[in-house]
N, CA, C and O atoms as a CHARMM CRD file, in Angstrom:
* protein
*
  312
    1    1 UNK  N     85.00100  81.21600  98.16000 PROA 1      0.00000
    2    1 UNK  CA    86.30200  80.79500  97.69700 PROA 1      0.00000
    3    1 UNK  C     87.35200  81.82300  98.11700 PROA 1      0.00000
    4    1 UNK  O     87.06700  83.01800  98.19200 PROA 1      0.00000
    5    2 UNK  N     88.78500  81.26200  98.43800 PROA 2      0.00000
    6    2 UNK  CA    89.56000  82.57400  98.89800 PROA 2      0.00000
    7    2 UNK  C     90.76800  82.31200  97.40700 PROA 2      0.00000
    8    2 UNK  O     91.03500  81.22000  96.90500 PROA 2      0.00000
    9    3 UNK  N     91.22500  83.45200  97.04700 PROA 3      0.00000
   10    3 UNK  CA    92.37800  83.76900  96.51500 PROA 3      0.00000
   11    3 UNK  C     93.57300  83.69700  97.36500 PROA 3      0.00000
   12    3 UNK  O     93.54700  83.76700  98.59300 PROA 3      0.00000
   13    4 UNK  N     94.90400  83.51500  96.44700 PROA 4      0.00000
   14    4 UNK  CA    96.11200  83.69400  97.40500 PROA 4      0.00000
   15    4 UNK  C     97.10100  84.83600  97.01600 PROA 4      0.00000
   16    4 UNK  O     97.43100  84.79500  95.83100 PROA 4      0.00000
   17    5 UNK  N     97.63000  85.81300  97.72800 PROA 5      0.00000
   18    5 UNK  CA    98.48600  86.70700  97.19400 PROA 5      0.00000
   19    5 UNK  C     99.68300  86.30300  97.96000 PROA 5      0.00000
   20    5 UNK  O     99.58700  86.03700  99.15800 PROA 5      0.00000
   21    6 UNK  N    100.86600  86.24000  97.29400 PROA 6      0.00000
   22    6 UNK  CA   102.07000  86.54400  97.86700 PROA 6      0.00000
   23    6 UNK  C    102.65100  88.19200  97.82000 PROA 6      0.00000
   24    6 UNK  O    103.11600  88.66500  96.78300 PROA 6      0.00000
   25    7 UNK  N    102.56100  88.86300  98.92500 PROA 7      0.00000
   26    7 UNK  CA   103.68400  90.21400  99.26600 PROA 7      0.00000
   27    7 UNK  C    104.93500  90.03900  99.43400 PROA 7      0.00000
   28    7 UNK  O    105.35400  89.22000 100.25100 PROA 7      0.00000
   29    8 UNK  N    105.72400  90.77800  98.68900 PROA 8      0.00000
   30    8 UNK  CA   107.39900  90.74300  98.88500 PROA 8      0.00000
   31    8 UNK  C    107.31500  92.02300  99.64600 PROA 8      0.00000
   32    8 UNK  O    106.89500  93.01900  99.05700 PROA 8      0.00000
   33    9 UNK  N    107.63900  92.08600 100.77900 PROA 9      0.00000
   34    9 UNK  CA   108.19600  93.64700 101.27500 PROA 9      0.00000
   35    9 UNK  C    109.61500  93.82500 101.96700 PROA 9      0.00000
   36    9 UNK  O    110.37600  92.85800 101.98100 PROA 9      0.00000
   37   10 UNK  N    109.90000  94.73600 102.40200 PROA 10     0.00000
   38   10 UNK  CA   111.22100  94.84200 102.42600 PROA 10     0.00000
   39   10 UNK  C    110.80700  95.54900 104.09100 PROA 10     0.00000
   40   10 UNK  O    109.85300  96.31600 104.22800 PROA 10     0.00000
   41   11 UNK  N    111.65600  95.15100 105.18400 PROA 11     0.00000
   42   11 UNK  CA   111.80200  95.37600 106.32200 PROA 11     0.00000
   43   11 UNK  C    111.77200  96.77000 106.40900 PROA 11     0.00000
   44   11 UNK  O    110.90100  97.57700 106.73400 PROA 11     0.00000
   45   12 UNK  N    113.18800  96.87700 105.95900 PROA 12     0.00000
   46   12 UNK  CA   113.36400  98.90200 105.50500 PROA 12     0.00000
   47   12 UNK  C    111.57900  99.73900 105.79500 PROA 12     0.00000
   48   12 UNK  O    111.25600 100.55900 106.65400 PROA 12     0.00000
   49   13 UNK  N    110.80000  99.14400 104.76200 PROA 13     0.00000
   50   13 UNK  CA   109.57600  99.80000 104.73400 PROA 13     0.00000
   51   13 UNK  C    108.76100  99.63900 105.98600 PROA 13     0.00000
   52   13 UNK  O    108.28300 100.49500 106.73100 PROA 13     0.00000
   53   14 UNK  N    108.71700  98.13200 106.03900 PROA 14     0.00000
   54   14 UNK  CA   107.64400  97.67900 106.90200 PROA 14     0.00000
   55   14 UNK  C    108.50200  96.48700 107.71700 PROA 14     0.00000
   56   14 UNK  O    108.74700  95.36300 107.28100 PROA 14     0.00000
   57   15 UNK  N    108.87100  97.01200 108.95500 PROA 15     0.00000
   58   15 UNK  CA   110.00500  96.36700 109.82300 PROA 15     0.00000
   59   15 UNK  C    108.97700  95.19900 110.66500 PROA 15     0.00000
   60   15 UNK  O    109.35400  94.06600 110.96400 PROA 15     0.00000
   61   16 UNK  N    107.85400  95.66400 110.90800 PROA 16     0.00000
   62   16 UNK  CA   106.62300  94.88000 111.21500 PROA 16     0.00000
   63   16 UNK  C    105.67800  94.01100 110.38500 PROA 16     0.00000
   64   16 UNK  O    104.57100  94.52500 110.22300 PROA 16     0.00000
   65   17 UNK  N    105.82900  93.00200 109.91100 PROA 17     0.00000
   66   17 UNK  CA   105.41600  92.35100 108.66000 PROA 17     0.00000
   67   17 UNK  C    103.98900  92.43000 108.83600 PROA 17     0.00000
   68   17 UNK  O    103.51800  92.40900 107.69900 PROA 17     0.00000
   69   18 UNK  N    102.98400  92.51700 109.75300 PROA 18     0.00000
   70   18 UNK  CA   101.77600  92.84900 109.89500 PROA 18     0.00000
   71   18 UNK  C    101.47100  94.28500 109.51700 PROA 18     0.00000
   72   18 UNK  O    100.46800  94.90900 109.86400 PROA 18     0.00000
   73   19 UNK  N    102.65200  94.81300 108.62200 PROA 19     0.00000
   74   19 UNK  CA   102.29200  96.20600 108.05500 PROA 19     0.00000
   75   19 UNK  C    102.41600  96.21100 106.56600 PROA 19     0.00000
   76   19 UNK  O    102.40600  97.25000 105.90500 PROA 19     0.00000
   77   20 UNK  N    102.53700  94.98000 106.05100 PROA 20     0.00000
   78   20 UNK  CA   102.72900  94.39500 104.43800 PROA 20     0.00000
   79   20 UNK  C    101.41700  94.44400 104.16200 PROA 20     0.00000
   80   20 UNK  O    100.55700  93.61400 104.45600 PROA 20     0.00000
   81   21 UNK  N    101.29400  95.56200 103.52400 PROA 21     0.00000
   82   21 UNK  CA   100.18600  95.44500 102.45100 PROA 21     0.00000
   83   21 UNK  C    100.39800  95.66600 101.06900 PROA 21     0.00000
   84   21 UNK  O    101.49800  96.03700 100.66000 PROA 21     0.00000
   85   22 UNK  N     99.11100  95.40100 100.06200 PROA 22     0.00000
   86   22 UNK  CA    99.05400  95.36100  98.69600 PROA 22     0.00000
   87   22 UNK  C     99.88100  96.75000  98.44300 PROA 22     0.00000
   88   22 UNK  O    100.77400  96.91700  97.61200 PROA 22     0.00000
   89   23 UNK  N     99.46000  97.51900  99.19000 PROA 23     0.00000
   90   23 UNK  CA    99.85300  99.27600  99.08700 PROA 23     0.00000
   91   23 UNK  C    101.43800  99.14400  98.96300 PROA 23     0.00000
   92   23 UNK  O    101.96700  99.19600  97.85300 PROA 23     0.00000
   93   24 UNK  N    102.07900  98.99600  99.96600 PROA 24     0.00000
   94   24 UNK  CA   103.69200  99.04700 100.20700 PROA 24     0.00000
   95   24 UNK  C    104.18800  97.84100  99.93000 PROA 24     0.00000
   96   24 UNK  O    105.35000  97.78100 100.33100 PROA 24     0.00000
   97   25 UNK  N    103.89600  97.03100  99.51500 PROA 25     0.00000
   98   25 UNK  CA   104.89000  95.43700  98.78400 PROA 25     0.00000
   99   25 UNK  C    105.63200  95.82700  97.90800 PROA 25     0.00000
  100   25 UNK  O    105.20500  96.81900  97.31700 PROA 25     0.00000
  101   26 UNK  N    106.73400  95.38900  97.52400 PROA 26     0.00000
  102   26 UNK  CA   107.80700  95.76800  96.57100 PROA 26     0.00000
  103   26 UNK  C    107.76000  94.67600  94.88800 PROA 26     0.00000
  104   26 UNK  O    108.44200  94.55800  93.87000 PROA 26     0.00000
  105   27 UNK  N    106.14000  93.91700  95.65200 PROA 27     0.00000
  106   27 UNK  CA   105.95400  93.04400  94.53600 PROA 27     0.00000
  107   27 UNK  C    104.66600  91.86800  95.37100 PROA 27     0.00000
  108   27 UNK  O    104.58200  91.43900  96.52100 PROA 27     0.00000
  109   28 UNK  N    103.93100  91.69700  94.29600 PROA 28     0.00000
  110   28 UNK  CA   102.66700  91.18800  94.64200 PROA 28     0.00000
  111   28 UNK  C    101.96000  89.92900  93.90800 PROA 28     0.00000
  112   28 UNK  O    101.00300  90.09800  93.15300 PROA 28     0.00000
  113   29 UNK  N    102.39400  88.91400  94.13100 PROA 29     0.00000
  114   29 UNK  CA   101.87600  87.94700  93.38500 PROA 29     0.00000
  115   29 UNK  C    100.82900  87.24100  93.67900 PROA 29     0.00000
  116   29 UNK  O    100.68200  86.77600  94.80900 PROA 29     0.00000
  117   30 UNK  N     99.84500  87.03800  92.58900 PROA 30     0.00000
  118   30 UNK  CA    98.31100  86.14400  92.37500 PROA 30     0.00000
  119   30 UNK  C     98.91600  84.53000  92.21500 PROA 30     0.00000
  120   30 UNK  O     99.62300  83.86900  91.45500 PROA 30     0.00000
  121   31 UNK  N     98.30000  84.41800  93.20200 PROA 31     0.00000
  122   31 UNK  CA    98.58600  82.22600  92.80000 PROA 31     0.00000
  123   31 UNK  C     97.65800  81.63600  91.87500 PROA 31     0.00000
  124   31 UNK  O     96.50200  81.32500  92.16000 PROA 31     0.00000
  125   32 UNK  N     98.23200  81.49000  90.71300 PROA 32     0.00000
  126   32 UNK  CA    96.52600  80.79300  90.35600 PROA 32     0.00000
  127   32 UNK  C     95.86300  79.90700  91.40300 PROA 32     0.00000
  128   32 UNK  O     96.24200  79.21500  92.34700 PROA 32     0.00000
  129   33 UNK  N     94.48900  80.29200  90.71500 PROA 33     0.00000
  130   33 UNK  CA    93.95400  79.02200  91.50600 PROA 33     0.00000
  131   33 UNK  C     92.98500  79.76000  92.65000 PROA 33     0.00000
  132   33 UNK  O     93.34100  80.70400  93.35500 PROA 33     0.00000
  133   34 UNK  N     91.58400  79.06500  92.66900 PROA 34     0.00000
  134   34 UNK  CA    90.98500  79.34200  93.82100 PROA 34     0.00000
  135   34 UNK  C     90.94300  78.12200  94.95600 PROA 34     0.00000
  136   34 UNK  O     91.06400  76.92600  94.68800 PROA 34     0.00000
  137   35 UNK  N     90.73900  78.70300  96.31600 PROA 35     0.00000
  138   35 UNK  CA    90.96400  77.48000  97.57100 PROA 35     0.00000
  139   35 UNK  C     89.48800  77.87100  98.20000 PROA 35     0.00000
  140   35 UNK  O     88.67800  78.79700  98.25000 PROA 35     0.00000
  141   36 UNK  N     89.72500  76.42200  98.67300 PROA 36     0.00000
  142   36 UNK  CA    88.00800  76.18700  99.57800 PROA 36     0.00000
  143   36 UNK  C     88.29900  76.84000 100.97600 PROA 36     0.00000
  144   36 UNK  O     87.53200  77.52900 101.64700 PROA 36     0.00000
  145   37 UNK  N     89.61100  76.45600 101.26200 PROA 37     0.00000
  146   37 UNK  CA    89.99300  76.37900 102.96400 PROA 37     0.00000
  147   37 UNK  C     91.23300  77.15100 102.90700 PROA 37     0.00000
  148   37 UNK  O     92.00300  77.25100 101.95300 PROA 37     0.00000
  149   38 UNK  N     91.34200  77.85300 104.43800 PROA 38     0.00000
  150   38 UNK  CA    92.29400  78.47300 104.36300 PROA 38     0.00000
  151   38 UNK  C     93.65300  77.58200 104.23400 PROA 38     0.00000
  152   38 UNK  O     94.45000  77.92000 103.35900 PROA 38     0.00000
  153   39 UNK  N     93.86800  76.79400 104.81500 PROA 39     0.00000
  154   39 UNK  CA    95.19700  75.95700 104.84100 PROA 39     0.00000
  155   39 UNK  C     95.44700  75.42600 103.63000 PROA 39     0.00000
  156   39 UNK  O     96.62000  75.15100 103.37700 PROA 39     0.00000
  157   40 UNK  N     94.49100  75.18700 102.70000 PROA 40     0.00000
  158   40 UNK  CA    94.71500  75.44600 101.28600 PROA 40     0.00000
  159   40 UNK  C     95.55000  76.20300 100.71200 PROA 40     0.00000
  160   40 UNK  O     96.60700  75.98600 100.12000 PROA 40     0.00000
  161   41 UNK  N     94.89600  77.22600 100.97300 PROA 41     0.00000
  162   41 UNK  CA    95.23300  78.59400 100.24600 PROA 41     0.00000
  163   41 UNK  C     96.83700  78.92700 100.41700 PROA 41     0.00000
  164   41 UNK  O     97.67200  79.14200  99.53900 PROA 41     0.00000
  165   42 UNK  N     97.00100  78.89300 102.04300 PROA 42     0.00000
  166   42 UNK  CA    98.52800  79.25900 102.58600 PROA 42     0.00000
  167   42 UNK  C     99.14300  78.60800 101.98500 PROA 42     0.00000
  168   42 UNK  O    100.05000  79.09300 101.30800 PROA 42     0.00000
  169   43 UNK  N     98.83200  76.93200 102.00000 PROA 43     0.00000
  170   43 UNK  CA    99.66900  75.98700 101.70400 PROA 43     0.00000
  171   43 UNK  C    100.33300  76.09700 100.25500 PROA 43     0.00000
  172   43 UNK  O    101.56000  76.09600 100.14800 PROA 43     0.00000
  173   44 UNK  N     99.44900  76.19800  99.08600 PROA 44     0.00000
  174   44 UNK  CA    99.54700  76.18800  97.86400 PROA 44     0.00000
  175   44 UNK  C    100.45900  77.45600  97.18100 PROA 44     0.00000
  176   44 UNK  O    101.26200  77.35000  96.25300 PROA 44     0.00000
  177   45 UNK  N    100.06300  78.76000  97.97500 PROA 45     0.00000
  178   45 UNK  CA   100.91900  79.98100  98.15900 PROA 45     0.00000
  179   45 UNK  C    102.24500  79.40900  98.37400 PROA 45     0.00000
  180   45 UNK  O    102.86800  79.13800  97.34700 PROA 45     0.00000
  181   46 UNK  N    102.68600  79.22200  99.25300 PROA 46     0.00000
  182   46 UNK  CA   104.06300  78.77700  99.85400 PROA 46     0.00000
  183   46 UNK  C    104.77700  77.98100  98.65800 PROA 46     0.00000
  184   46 UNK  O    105.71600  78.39600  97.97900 PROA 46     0.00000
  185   47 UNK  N    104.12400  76.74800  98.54900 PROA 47     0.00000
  186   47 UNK  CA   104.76000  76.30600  97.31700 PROA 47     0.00000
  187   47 UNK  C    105.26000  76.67500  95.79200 PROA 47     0.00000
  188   47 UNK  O    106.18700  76.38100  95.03800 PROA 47     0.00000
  189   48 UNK  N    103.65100  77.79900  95.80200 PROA 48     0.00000
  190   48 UNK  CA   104.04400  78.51800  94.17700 PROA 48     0.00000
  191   48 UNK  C    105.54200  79.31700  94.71800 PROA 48     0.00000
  192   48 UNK  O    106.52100  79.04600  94.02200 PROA 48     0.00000
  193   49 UNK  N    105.70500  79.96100  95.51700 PROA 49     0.00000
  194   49 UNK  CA   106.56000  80.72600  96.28800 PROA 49     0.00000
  195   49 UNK  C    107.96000  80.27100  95.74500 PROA 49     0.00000
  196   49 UNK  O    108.83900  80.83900  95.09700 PROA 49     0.00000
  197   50 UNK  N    107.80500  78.98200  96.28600 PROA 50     0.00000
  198   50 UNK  CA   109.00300  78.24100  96.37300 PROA 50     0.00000
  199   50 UNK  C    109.51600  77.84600  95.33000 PROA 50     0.00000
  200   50 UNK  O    110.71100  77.55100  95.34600 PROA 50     0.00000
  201   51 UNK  N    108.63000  77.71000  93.93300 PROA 51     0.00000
  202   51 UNK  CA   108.64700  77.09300  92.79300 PROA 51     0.00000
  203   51 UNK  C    109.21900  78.84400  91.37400 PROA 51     0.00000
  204   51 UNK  O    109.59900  78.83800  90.20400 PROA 51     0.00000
  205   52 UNK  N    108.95900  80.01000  92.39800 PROA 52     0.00000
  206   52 UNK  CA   109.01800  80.91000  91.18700 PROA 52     0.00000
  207   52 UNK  C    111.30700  81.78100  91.65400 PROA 52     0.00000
  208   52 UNK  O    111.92400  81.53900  92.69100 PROA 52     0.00000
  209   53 UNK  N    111.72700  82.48400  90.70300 PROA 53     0.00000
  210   53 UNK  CA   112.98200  82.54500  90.62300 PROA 53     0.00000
  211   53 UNK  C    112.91100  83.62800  91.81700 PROA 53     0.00000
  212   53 UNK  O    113.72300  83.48100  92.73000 PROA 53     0.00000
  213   54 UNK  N    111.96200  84.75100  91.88400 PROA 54     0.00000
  214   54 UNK  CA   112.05100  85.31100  93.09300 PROA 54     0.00000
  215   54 UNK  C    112.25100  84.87100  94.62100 PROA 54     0.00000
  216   54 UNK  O    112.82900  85.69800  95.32600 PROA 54     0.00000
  217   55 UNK  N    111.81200  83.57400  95.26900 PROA 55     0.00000
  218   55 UNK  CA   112.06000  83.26800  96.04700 PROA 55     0.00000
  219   55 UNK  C    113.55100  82.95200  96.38800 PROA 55     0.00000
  220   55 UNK  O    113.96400  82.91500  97.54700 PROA 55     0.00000
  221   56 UNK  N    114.58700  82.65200  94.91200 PROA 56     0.00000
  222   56 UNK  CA   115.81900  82.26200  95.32800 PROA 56     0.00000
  223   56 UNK  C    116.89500  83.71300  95.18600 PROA 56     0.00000
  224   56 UNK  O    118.09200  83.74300  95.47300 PROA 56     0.00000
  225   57 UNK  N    116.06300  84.83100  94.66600 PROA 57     0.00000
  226   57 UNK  CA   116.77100  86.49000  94.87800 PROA 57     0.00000
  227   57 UNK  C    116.56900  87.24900  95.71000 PROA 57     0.00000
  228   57 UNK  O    117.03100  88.38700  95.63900 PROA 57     0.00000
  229   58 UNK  N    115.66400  86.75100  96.95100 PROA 58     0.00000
  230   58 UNK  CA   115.41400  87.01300  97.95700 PROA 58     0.00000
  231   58 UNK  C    116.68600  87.92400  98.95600 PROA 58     0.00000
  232   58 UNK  O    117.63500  87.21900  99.30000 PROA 58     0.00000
  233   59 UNK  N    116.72600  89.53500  99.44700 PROA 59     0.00000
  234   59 UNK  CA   117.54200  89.73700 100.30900 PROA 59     0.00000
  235   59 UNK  C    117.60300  89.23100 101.44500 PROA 59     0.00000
  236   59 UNK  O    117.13600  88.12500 101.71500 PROA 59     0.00000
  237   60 UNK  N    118.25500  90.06800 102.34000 PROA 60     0.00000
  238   60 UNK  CA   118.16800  89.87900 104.03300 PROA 60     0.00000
  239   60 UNK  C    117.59700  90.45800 104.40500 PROA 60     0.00000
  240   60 UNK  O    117.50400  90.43000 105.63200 PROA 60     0.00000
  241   61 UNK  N    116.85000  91.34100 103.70200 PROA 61     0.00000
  242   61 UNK  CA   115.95700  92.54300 104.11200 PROA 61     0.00000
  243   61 UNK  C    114.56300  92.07400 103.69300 PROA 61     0.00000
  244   61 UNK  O    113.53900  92.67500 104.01600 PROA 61     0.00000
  245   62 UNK  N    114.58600  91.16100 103.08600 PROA 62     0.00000
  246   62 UNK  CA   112.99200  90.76400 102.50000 PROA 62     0.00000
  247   62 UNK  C    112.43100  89.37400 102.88900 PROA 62     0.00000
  248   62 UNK  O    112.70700  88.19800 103.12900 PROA 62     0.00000
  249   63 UNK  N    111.19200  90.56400 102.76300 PROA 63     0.00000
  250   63 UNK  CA   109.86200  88.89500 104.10500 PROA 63     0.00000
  251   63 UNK  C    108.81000  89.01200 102.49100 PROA 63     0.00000
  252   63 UNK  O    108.62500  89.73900 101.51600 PROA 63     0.00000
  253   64 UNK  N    108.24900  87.40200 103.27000 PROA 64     0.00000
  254   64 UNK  CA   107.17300  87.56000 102.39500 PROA 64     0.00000
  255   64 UNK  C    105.95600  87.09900 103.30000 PROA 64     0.00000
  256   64 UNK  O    106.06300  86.62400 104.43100 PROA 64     0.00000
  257   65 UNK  N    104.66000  87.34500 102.52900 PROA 65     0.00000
  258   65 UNK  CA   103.68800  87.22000 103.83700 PROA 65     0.00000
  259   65 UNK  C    102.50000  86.94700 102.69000 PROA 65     0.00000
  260   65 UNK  O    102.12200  87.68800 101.78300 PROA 65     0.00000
  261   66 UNK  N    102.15100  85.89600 102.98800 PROA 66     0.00000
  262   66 UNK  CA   100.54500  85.64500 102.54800 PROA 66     0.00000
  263   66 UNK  C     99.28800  85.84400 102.88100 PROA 66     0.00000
  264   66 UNK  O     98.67200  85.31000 103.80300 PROA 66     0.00000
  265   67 UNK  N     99.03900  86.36600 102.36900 PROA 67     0.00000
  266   67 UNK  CA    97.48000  86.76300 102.24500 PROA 67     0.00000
  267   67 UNK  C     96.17800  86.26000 101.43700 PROA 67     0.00000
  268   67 UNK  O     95.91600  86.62700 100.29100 PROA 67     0.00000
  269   68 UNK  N     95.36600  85.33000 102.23400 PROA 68     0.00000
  270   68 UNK  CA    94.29500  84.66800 101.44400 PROA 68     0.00000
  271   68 UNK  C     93.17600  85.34100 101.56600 PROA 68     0.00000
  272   68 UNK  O     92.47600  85.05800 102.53800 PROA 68     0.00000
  273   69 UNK  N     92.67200  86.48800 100.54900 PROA 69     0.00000
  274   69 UNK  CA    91.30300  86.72600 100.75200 PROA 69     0.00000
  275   69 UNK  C     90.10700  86.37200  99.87500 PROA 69     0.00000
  276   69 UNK  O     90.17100  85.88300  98.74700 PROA 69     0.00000
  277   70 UNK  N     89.17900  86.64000 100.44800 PROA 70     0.00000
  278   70 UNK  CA    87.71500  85.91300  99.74900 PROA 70     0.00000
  279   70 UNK  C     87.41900  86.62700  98.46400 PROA 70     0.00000
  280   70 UNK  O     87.81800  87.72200  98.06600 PROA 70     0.00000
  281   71 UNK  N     86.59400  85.71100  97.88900 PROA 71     0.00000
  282   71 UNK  CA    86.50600  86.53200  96.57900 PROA 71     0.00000
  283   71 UNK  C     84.80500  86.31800  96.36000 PROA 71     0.00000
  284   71 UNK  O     84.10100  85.44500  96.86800 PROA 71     0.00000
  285   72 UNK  N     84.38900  87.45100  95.40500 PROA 72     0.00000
  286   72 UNK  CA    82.93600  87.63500  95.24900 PROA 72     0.00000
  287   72 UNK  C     82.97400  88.38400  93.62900 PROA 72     0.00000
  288   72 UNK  O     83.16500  89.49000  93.12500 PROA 72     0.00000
  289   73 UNK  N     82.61100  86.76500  93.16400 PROA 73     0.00000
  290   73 UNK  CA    82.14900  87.03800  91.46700 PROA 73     0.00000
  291   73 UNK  C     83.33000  87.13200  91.27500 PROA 73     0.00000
  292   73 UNK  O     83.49200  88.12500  90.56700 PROA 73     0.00000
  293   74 UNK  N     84.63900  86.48200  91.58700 PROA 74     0.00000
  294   74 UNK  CA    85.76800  85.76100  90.63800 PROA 74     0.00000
  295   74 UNK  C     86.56000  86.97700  91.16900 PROA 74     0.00000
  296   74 UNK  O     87.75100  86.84100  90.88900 PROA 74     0.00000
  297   75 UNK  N     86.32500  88.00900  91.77600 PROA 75     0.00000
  298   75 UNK  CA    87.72200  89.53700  92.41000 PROA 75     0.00000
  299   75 UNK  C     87.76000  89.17600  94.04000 PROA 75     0.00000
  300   75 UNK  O     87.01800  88.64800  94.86900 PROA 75     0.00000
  301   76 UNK  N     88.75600  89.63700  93.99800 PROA 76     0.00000
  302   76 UNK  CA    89.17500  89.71600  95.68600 PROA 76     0.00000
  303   76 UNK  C     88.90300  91.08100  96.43600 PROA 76     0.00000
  304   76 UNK  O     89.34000  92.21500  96.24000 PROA 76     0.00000
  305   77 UNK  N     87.74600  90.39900  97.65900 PROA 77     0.00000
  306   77 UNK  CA    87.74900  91.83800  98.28500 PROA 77     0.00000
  307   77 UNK  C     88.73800  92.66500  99.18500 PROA 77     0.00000
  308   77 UNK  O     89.49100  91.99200  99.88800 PROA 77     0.00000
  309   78 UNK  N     88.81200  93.68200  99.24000 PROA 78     0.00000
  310   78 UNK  CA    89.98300  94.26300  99.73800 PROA 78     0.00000
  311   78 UNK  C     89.43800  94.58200 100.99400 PROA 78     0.00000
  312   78 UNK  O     90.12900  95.14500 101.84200 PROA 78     0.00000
């Protein structure tokens, strides 16, 4: 099963969004919910995304980037 995290990071930090990790995010959100498939996972991410007040306080400086990883015995491995 994979989990979904949403990363808020801020360019400033990580100008390369393939450098957003759990470590340097300025905010880190768990989607409920476990997914079978990855396009699941993204998909359902995106929407919680879209559905929470952070997505509409969003700067010009801030990306967000999803991350679906697997999980073993209900935690996500890092």
């Amino acid at each position: 099963m994979l989990i979904a995290l949403v990363l808020l990071c801020s360019i400033k930090v990580t100008p390369d969004l393939q450098d957003c990790t759990r470590d340097n995010a300025t905010a880190v959100l768990r989607v409920p919910g476990e997914f079978g498939h990855p396009a699941a996972c993204l998909m359902q991410a995106q929407a919680f995304l879209a559905q929470t007040s952070i997505a509409h306080e969003f700067s010009d400086d801030d990306r967000a980037k999803v991350v679906c990883a697997r999980t073993i015995d209900g935690f996500a491995r890092r």
